[in-house]
VOBA-1610 file (N, C-alpha, C; in pm, whole numbers, padded with zeros to 5 digits, always signed):
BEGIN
Unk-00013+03588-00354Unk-00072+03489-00265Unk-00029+03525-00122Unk-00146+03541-00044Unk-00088+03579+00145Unk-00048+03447+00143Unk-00003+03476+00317Unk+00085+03385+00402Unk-00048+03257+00394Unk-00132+03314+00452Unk-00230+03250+00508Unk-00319+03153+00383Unk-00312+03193+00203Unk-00299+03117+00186Unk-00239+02989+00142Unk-00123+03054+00205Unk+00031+02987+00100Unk-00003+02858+00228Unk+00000+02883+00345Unk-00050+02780+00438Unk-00141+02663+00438Unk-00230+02757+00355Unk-00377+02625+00319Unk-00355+02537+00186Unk-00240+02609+00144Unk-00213+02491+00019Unk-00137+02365+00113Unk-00059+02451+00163Unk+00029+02320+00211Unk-00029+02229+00277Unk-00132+02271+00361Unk-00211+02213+00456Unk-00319+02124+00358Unk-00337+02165+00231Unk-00405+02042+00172Unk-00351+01964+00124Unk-00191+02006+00043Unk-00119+01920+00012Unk-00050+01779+00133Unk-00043+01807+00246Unk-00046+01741+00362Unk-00113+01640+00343Unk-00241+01637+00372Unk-00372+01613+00369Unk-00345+01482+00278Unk-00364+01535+00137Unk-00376+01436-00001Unk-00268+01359+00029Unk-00119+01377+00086Unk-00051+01302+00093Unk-00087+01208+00190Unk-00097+01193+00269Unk-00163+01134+00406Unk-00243+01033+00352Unk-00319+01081+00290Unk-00414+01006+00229Unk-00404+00901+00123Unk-00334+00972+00052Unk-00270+00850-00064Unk-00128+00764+00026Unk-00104+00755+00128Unk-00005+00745+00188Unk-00106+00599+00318Unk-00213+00626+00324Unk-00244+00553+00358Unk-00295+00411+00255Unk-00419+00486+00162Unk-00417+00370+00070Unk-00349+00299-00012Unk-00186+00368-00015Unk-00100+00257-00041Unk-00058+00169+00040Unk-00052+00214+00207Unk-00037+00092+00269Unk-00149-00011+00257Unk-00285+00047+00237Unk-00362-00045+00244Unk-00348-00132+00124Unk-00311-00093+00001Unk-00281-00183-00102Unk-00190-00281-00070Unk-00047-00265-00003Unk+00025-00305-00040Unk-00008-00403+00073Unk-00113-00384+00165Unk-00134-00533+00316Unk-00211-00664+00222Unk-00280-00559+00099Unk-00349-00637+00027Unk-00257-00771-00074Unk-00186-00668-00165Unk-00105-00773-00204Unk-00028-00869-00140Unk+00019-00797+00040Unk+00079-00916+00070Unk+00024-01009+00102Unk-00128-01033+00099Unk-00220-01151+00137Unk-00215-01209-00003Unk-00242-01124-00085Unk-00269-01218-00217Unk-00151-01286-00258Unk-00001-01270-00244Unk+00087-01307-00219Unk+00097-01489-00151Unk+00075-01426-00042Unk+00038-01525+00070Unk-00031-01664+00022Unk-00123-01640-00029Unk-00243-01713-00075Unk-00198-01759-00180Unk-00089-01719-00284Unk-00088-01763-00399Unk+00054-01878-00358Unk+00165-01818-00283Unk+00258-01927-00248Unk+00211-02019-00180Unk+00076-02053-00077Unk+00002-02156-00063Unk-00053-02191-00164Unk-00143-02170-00230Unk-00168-02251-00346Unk-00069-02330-00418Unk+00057-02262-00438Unk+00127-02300-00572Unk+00230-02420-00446Unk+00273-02392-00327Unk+00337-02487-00242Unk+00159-02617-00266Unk+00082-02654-00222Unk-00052-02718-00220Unk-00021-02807-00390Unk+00009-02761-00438Unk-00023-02809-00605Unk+00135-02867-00678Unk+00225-02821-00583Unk+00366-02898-00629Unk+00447-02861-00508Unk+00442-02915-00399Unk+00504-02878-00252Unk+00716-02950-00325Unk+00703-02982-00400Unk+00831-02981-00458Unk+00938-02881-00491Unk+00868-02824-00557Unk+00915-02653-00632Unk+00892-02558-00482Unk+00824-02546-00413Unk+00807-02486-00333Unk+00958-02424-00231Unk+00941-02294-00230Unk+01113-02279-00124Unk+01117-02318-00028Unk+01207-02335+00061Unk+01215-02406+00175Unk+01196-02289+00286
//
């Protein structure tokens, strides 16, 4: 394997990471809404139990 393409692996491996590196943040903005939404609900339906 040349230099040049020992380079383009890395350079895709980069890449894919980046990438999956983003749509986990985007997952994880996700869950923290659904999160969000669910400790309102569950504070809404027994504001008792709810943490302070």
């Amino acid at each position: 394997m040349s230099f040049t393409e020992k380079i383009d692996v890395l350079d895709l491996l980069i890449n894919v990471l980046r990438e999956h590196e983003e749509k986990l943040d985007e997952l994880v903005e996700r869950m923290e809404q659904i999160i969000c939404i669910l400790n309102l609900e569950s504070f809404s339906q027994n504001p008792e139990t709810a943490p302070p």
